[in-house]
FISESE-374127 format. One line per field, with one value per residue (C-alpha): y negated, x, z. Coordinates in Angstrom, 1 decimal, always signed. Example, Ala and Ser with C-alpha at 12.3 -4.5 7.8 and 13.67 -1.06 7.14 Angstrom:
2
py c(+4.5, +1.1)
px c(+12.3, +13.7)
pz c(+7.8, +7.1)
***
This chain:
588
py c(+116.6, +116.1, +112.7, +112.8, +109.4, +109.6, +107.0, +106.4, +103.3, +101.6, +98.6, +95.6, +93.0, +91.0, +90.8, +88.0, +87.2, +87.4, +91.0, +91.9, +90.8, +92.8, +96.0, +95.6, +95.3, +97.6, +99.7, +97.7, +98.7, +102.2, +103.5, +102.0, +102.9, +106.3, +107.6, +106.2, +107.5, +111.3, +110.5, +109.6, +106.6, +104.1, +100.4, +98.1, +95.7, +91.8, +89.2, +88.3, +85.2, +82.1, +79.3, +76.2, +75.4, +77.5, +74.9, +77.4, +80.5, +81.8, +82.0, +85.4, +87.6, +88.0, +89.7, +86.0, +84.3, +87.2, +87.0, +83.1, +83.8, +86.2, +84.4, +81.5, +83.6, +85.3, +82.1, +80.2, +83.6, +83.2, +79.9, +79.7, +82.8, +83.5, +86.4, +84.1, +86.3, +89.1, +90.0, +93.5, +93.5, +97.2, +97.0, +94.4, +96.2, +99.6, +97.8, +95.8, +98.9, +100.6, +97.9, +97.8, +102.1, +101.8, +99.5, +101.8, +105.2, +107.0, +109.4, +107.1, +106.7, +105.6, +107.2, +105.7, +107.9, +109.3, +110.1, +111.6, +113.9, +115.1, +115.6, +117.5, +119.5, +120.6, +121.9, +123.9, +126.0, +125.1, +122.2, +122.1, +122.8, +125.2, +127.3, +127.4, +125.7, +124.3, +123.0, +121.4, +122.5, +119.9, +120.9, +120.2, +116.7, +116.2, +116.1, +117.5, +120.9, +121.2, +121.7, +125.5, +127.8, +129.0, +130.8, +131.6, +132.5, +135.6, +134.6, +131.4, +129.7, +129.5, +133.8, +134.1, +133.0, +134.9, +132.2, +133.4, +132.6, +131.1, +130.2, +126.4, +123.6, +122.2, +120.2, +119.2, +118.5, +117.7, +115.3, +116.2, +117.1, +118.0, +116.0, +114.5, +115.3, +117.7, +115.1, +113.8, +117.3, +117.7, +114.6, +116.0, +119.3, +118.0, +117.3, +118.0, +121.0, +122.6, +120.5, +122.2, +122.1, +122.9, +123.9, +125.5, +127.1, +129.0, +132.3, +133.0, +136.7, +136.4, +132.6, +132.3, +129.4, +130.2, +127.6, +128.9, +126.9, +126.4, +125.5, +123.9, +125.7, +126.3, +127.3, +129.1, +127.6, +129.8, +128.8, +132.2, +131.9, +135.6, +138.8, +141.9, +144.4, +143.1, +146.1, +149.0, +148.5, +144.7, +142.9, +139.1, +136.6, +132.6, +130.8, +127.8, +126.3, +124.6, +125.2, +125.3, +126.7, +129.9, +130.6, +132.8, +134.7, +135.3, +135.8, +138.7, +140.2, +139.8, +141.7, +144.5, +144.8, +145.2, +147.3, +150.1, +149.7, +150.5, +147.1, +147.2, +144.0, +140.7, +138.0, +134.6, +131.7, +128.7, +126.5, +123.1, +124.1, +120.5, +121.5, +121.0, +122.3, +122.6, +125.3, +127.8, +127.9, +128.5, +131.6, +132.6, +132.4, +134.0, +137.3, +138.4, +136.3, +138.0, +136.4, +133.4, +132.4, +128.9, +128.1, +124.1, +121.4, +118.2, +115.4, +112.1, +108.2, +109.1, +109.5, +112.7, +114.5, +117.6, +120.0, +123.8, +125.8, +129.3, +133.2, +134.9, +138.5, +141.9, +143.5, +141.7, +142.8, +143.8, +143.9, +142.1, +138.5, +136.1, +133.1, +130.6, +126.8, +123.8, +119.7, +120.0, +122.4, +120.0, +119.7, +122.7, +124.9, +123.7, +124.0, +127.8, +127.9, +126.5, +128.7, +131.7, +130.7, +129.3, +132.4, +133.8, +136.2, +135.1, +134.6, +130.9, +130.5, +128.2, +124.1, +121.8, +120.8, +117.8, +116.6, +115.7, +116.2, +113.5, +115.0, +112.7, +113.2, +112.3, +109.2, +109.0, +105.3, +103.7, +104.3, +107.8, +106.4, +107.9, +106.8, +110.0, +108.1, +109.4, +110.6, +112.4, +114.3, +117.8, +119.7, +123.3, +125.7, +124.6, +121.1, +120.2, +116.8, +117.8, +114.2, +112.0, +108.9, +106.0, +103.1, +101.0, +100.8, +101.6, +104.4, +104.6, +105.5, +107.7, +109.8, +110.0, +110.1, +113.7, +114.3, +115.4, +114.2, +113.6, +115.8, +115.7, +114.9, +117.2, +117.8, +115.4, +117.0, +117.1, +113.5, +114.9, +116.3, +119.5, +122.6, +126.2, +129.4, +131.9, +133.7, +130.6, +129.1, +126.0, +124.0, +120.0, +117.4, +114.4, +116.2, +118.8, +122.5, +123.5, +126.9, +129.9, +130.3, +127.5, +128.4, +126.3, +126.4, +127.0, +123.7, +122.6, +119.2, +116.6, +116.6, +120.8, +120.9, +118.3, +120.7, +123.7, +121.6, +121.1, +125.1, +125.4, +124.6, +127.2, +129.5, +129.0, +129.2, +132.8, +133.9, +132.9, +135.2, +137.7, +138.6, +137.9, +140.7, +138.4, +139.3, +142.7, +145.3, +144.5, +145.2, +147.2, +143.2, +142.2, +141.4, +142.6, +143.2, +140.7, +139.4, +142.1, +140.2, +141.0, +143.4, +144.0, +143.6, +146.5, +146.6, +147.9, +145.6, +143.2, +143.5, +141.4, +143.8, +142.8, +143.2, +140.7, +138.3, +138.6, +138.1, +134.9, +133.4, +133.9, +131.7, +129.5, +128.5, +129.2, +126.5, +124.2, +124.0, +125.6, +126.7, +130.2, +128.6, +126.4, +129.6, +131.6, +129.4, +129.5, +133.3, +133.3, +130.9, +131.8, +135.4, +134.1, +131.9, +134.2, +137.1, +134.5, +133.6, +137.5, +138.3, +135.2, +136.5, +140.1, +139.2, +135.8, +133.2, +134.2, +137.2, +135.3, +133.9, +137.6, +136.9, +133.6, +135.5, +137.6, +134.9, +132.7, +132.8, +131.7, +134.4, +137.1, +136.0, +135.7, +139.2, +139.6, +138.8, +140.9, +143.0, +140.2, +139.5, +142.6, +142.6, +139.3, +140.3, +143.4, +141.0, +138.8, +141.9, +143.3, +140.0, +139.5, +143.0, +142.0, +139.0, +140.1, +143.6, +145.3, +149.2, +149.1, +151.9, +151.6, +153.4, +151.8)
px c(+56.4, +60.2, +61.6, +64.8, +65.8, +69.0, +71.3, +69.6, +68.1, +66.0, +67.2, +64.7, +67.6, +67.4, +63.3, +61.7, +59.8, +56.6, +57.3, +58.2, +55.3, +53.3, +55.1, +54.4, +50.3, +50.1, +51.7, +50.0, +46.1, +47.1, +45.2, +41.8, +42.3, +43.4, +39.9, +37.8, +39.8, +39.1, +35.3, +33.8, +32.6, +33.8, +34.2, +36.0, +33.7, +33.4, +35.0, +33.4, +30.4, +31.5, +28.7, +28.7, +28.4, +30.7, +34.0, +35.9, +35.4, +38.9, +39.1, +38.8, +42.0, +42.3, +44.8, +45.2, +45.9, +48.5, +50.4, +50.9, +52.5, +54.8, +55.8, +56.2, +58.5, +60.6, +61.0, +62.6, +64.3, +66.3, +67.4, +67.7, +68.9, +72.3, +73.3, +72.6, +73.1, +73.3, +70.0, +68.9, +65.4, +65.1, +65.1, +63.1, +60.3, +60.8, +60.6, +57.3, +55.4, +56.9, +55.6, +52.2, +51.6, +53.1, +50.5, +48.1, +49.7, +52.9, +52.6, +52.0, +55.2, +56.9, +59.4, +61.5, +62.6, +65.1, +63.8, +60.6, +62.6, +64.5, +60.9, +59.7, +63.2, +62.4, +58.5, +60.1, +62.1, +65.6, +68.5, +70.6, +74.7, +77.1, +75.5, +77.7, +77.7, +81.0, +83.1, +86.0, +88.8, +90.7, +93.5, +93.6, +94.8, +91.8, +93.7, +92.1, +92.9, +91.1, +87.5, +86.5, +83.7, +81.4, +79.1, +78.0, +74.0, +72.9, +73.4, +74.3, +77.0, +79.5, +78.9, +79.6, +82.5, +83.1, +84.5, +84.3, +84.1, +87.4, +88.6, +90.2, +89.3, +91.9, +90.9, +88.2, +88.3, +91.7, +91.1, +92.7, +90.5, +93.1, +92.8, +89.5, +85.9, +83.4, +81.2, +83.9, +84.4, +80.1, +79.8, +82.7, +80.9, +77.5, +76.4, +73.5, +72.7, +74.8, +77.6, +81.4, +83.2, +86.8, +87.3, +91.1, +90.6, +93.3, +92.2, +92.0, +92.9, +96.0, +97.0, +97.1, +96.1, +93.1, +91.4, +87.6, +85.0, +81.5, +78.7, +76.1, +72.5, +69.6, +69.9, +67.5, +66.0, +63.9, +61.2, +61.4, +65.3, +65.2, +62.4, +63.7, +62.7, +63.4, +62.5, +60.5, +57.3, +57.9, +58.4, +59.7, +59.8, +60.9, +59.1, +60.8, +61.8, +58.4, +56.0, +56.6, +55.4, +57.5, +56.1, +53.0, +55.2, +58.0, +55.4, +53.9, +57.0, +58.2, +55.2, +55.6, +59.1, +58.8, +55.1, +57.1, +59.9, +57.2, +55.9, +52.3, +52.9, +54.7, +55.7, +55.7, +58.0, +57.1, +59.2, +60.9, +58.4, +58.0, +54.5, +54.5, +52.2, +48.7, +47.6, +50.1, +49.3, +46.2, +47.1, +49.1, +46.1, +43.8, +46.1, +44.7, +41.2, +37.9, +35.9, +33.7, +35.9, +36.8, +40.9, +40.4, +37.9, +39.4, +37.1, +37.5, +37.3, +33.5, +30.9, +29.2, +31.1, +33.4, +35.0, +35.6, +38.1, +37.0, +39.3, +38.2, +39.9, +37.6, +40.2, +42.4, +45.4, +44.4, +48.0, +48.8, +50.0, +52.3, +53.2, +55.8, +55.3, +57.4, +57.7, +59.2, +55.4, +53.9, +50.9, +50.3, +52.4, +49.4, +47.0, +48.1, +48.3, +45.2, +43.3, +44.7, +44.1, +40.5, +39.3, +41.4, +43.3, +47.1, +48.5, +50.1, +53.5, +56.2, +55.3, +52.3, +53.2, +53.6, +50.4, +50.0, +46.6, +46.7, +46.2, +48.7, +48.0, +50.9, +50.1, +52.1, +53.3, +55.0, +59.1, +58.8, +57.8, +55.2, +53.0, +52.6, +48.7, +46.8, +43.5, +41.7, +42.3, +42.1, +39.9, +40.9, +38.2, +36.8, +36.3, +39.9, +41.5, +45.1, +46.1, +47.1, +46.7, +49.0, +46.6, +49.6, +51.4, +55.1, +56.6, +59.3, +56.3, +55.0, +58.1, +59.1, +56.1, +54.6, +56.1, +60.1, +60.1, +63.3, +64.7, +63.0, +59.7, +56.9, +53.6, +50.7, +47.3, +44.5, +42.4, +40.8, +37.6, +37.2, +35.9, +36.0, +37.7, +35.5, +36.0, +34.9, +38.5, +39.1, +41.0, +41.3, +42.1, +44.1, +47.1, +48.5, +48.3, +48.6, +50.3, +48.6, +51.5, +54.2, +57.4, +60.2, +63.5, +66.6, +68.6, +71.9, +73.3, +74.7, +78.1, +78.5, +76.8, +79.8, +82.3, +80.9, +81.2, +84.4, +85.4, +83.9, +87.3, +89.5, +86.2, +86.5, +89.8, +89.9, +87.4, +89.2, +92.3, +90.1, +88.6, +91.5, +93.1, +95.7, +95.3, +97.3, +95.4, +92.1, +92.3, +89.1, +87.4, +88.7, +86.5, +87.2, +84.3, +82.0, +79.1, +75.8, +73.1, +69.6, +70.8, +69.4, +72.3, +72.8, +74.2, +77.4, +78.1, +81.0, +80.4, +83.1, +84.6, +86.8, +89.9, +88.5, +88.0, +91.1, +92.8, +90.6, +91.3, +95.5, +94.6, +92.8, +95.1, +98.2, +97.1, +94.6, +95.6, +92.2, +92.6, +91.5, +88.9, +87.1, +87.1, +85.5, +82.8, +81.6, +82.3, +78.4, +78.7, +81.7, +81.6, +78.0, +79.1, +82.5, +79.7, +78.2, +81.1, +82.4, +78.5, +78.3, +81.4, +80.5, +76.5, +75.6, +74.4, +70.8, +71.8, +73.9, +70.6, +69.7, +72.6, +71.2, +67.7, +69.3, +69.9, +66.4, +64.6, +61.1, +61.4, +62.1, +58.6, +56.9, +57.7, +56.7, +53.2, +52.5, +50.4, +48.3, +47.5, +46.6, +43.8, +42.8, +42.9, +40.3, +38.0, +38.3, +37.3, +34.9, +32.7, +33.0, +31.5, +28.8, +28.0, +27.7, +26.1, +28.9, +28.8, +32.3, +33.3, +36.6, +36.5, +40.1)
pz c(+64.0, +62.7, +61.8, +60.0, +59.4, +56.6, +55.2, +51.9, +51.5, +48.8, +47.9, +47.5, +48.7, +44.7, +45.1, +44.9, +47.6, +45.9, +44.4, +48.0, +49.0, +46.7, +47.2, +51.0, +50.5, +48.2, +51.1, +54.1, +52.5, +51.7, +54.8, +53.2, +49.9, +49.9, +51.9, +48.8, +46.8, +48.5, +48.2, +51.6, +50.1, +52.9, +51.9, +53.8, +55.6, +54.1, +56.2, +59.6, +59.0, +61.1, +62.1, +61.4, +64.4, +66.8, +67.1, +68.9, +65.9, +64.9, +60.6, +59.6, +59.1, +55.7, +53.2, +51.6, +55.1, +56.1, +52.7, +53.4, +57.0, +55.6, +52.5, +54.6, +57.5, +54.7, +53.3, +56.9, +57.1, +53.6, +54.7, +58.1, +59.5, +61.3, +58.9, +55.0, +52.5, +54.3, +55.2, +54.6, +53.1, +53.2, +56.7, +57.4, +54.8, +56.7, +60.4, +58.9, +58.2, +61.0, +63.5, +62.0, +62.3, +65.8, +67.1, +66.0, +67.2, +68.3, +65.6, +62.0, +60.3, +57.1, +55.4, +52.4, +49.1, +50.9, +53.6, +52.0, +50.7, +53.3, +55.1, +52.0, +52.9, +55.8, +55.5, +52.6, +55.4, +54.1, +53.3, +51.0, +52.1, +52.1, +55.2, +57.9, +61.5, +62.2, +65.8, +67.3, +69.5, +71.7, +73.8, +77.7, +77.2, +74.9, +71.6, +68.2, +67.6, +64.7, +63.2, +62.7, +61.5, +64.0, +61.5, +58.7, +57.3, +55.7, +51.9, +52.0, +49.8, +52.7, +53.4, +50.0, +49.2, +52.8, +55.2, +58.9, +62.9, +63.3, +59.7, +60.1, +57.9, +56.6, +53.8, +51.7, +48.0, +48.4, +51.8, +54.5, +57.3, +60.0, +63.1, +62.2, +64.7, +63.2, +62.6, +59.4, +58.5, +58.6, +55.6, +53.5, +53.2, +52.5, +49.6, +46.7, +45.5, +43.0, +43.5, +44.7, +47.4, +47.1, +50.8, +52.3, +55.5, +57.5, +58.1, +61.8, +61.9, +59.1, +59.5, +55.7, +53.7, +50.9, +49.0, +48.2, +45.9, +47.3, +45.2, +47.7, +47.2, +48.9, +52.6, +54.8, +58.0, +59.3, +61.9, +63.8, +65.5, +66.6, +66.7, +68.4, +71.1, +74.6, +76.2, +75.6, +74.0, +74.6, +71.4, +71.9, +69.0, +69.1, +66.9, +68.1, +64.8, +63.9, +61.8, +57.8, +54.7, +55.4, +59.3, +59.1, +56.7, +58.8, +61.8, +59.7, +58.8, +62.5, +63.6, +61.1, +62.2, +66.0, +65.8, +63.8, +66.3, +69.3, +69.8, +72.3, +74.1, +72.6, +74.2, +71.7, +72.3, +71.5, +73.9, +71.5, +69.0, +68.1, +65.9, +61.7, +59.4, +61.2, +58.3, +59.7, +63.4, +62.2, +60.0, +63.5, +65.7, +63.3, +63.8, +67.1, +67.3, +65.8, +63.1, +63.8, +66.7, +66.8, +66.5, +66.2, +65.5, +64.0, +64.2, +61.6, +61.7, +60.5, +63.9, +64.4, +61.8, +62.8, +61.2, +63.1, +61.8, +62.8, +63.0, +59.6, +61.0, +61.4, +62.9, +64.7, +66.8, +69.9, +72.2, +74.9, +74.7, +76.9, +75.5, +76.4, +76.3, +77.6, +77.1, +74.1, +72.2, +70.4, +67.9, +66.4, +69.0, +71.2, +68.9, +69.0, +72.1, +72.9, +70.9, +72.5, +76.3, +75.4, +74.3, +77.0, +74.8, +76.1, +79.3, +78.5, +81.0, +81.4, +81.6, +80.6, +76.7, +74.9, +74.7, +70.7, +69.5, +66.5, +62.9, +60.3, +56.4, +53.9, +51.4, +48.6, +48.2, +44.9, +44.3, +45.7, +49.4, +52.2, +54.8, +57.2, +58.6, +61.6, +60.3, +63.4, +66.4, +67.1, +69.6, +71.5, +71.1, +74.7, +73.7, +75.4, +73.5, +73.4, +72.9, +76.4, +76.7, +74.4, +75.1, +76.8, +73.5, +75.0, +73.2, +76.3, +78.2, +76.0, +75.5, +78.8, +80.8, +80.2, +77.3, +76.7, +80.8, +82.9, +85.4, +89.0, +87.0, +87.8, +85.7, +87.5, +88.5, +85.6, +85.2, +82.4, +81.3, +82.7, +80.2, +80.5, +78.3, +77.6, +81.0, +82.9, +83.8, +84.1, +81.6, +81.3, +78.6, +77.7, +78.7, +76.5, +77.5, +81.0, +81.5, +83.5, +85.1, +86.1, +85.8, +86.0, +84.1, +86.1, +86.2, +87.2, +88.2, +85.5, +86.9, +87.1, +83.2, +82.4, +83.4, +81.7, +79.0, +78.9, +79.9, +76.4, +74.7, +76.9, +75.9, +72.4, +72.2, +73.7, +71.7, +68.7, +69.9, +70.8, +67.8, +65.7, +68.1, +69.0, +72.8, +73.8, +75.5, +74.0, +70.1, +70.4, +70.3, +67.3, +64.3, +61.4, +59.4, +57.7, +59.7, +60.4, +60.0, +61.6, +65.1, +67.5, +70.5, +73.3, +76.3, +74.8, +72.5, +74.1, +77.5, +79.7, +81.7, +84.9, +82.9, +80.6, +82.6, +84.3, +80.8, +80.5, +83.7, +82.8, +79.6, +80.9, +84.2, +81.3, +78.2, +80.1, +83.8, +85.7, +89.0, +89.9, +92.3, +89.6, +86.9, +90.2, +90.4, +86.8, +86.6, +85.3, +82.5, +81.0, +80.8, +78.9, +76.7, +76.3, +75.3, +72.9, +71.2, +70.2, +69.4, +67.0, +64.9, +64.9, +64.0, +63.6, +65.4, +65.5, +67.4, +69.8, +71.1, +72.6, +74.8, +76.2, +76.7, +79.4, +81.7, +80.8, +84.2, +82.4, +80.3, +82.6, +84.5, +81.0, +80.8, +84.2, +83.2, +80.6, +83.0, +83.9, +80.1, +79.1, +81.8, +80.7, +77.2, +78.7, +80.4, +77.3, +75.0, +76.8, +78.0, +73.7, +73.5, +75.9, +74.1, +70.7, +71.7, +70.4, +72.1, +72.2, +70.3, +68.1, +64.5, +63.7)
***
């Protein structure tokens, strides 16, 4: 799930107490209410009956005695406390209620107005902004070059008014943004929708000052980042972008797409797929499982009752499946995956998931606020419980422990209950998903990632000369024509020839003060990233991520596999065929 916490605040600093204290009940008893008022018919249970007789009985918690201990502690606090009159109330409401759903779960949260809304945002696939990604350039001495655009979106306000890779901001709405981090530059371009930004850029290939108007609107965020062919017949698409209103959509599109372009085996990413809305993954998983097979089974607060959600597809697809999980799948990524290795109809690869198997439901509070409540837990088609295990109540734990891990860190042995796919394999609970196959991304250590970081200015700058054909000898990589969205990269497209380098390791040594021996030993990573940047001005950033691919060593092995799941896939189908007396013949 995605938690974007904004600036907007609502302000309950002039309450009174008592108001304040009705507003936060009203809130506080939301989780008992709201079930009645769905029609399951639970009431809450009357107060706990003390003897008489038992001295050492505790009085019953009670709405009343609670509302007393916090009038009574908001009270001292108005008087007594360090900060007087400048207590924030809104913050103090927000960490009440955010204290209370913690101890309950990881996953229950509250979000203000503001905050609603951006949450609303993103489930709708988009934000609102001019569309463009945005970075700095610092000299060698660290100095602020100046803020540029890295990209811009297919239709968005910013492609419009047809800024591109390289243009430098200068100001905005008449402030001057020269000298000042991206960050700065970032607020002054934001904004709500249908409102202008009166933006002067200098253009990168010309040098020449223009002043464009932007009217902020509606900007795509797609959850698939990139689907394309990765080799022949292999189709690879990243869902990593969670799941939204728009996925299943996309997905379908996607598939469409790569099957006319000679798709028979896909490989589906769903590495930092951080999980979203549950009804999708389901829509993803019922693409390639039969009818009457079971994707999930959510079980309530109510005993004994459970709720399967079964595959409703005669004719599902039938290619071969890999897909590619990490720390960072969560929720429904693992619910997808789940599905798909418990009926043993994908080869899962990569390393154990998240391990988020909690289902939250959205209650709309008063003023435009939300309680996002934990309402049951979700069960793989095996019987696996995706959730582990939060019953020590630290959230450091919980985040760190099995879950976005640190590096060294490697996934522990199963404790939990053991259950079986549909081929007899063993799969456990109470940890997430365990891959098929383990494979490890490459790593590097902290202090060599530090200094690729900071080649990315002498990179950048390059780049920027490059395509404004600034470099003699190699006009051919200049860019020139508006951004071409949606392609599909080849080998041909910028490579970084010997010559190239040689012309980047002159302006590198030249204008930062590298050393031949330090550009030698990242000759890898720039001539990467170097790739990236040219590809990003020429066709976007989504394409740039087909670069990146190249060098993923857990994709390269996912693709690897593919032979692997297409004979599970053939056990998978045929012991279904067995089963269900099926004589196997296809009339498709």
């Amino acid at each position: 799930m995605k938690l974007s916490v904004s600036a907007g605040r609502i302000s309950v600093r002039n309450l009174p107490v008592a108001l304040f204290l009705v507003v936060f009940f009203a809130a506080a008893s939301l989780s008992y209410a709201q079930p009645r008022a769905n029609g399951n018919g639970s009431e809450l249970p009357p107060p706990p009956k003390v003897s008489k007789g038992t001295a050492a009985a505790k009085p019953a918690v009670t709405t009343d005695t609670i509302g007393l201990d916090v009038v009574e502690a908001l009270t001292l606090i108005q008087q007594n406390h360090v900060v007087g009159k400048g207590i924030d109330y809104n913050e103090i409401f927000k960490s009440s209620i955010g204290g209370m759903l913690k101890s309950l779960d990881p996953h229950s949260n509250y979000f203000d107005a503001k905050e609603f809304e951006q949450f609303r945002t993103d489930q709708s696939s988009r934000y609102f902004g001019i569309g463009a990604t945005i970075g700095d350039l610092t000299d060698e001495n660290g100095k602020m070059v100046g803020t540029y655009i890295r990209a811009t979106f297919e239709n968005a306000p910013a492609n419009r008014v047809g800024l591109r890779y390289g243009d430098k901001i200068l100001d905005v709405n008449g402030v001057s943004m020269v000298g000042k981090p991206f960050t700065e530059v970032r607020d002054h371009l934001r904004g709500p929708r249908g409102t202008a930004a009166k933006v002067t850029v200098q253009r990168n290939d010309t040098g020449k000052r223009e002043t464009v108007e932007i009217i902020r609107d509606a900007v795509p965020q797609p959850s698939i980042a990139e689907a394309y062919m990765i080799r022949p017949g292999v189709g690879y698409i990243a869902m990593t972008g969670g799941f939204t209103q728009t996925t299943y959509g996309e997905f379908a599109e996607a598939m469409k797409r790569l099957k006319a372009a000679g798709m028979t085996q896909l490989v589906l990413d769903l590495k930092g797929n951080g999980g979203g809305l549950v009804s999708q993954a389901y829509r993803v998983a019922n693409t390639f499982l039969e009818s009457g097979q079971t994707i999930f089974t959510q079980k309530g607060r109510i005993d004994g009752v459970t709720e399967p959600y079964r595959a409703e597809n005669p004719m599902p697809e039938t290619m071969p499946i890999v897909v590619m999980v990490n720390r960072g799948s969560a929720s429904a990524s693992e619910i997808l995956a789940g599905a798909l290795q418990d009926h043993d109809r994908a080869l899962i690869v990569g390393e154990n998931t998240f391990g988020k198997g909690l289902v939250q439901n959205p209650f709309i509070l008063d003023y435009g606020s939300m309680l996002l409540l934990t309402v049951a837990k979700y069960e793989t088609p095996s019987g696996r419980l995706i959730q582990r295990d939060y019953s020590d109540g630290s959230l450091y734990s919980y985040y760190t422990n099995g879950g976005v891990g640190r590096e060294g860190t490697t996934d522990a042995k199963p404790t939990g209950e053991e259950s079986k796919t549909d081929l007899g394999r063993s799969v456990y609970s109470g940890g997430g998903i365990a891959p098929d196959i383990e494979i490890k991304p490459d790593t590097i250590p902290i202090e060599r990632a530090r200094f690729q970081q900071r080649l990315a200015n002498p990179i950048f700058a390059f780049a920027l000369d490059l395509t404004a054909g600034r470099v003699k000898g190699f006009e051919s990589l200049k860019v020139s024509e508006p951004i071409r969205f949606s392609y599909d990269l080849t080998a041909k497209d910028f490579p970084i020839t010997e010559p190239v380098m040689k012309a980047f390791t002159r302006f590198a040594k030249e204008n930062f003060g590298y050393s031949d021996a330090q550009l030698s030993s990242e000759r890898e990573f720039i001539e990467r990233m170097l790739r990236s940047e040219l590809v990003t001005a020429a066709y976007g950033t989504t394409t740039s991520f087909q670069v990146f691919n190249e060098y993923d060593n857990q994709l390269k092995k996912a693709i690897e596999a593919l032979p692997k799941a297409r004979d599970l896939a053939m056990q998978s189908a045929e012991a279904r065929r067995i089963s269900t007396g099926d004589s196997g013949a296809d009339n498709r």
